[in-house]
C-alpha positions in Angstrom: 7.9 -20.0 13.1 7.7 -22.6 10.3 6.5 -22.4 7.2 7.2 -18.8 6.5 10.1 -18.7 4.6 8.0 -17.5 1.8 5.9 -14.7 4.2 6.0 -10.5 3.5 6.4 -7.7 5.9 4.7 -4.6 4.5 5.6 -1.6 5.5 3.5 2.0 5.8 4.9 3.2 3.1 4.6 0.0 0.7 1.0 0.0 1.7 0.8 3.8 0.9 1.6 2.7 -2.6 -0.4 -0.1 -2.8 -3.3 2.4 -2.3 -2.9 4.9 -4.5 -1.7 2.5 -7.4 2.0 3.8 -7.8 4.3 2.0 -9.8 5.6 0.5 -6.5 2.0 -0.1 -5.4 1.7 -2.4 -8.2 4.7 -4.5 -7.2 2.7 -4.8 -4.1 -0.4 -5.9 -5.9 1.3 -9.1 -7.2 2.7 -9.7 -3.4 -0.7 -9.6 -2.2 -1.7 -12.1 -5.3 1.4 -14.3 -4.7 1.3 -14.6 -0.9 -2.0 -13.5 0.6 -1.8 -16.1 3.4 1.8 -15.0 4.5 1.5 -11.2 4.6 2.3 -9.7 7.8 0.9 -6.0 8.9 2.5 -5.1 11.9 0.1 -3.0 14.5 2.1 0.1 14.0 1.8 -0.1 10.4 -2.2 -0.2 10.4 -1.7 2.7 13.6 0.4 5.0 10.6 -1.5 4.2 8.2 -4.7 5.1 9.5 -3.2 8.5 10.5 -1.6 8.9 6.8 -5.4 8.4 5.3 -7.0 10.7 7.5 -4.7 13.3 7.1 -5.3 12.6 3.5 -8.9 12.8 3.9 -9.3 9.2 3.0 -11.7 6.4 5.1 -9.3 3.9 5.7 -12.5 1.6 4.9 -11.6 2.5 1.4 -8.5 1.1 1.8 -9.9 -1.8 3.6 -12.4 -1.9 0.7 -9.0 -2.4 -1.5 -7.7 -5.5 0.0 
């Protein structure tokens, strides 16, 4: 694919810290800032994360909400 020499792959985990605001999670914040057109989510990752927040007792709207 061109053009996406610049793009991100987010994992569950780096999304996990994205929500809750970790130090990591920050890091994360300026990726989404940087690159929000080139982010990539794969289907799995949403699928865990969903499952994660639930678990957690979490809406994943509110992480939706966070984006």
């Amino acid at each position: 694919m061109s053009g996406t020499k610049n793009s991100v792959l987010l994992d569950t985990s780096a999304l996990i810290e994205f929500f809750y605001s970790t130090e990591k999670g920050k890091e994360i914040q300026n990726v989404f800032a940087l690159n929000r057109d080139m982010i990539f989510i794969p289907s799995i990752v949403v699928a865990e994360l969903i499952s994660v927040l639930k678990r957690e007792g979490v809406e994943p709207e509110e992480f939706v909400g966070k984006i």
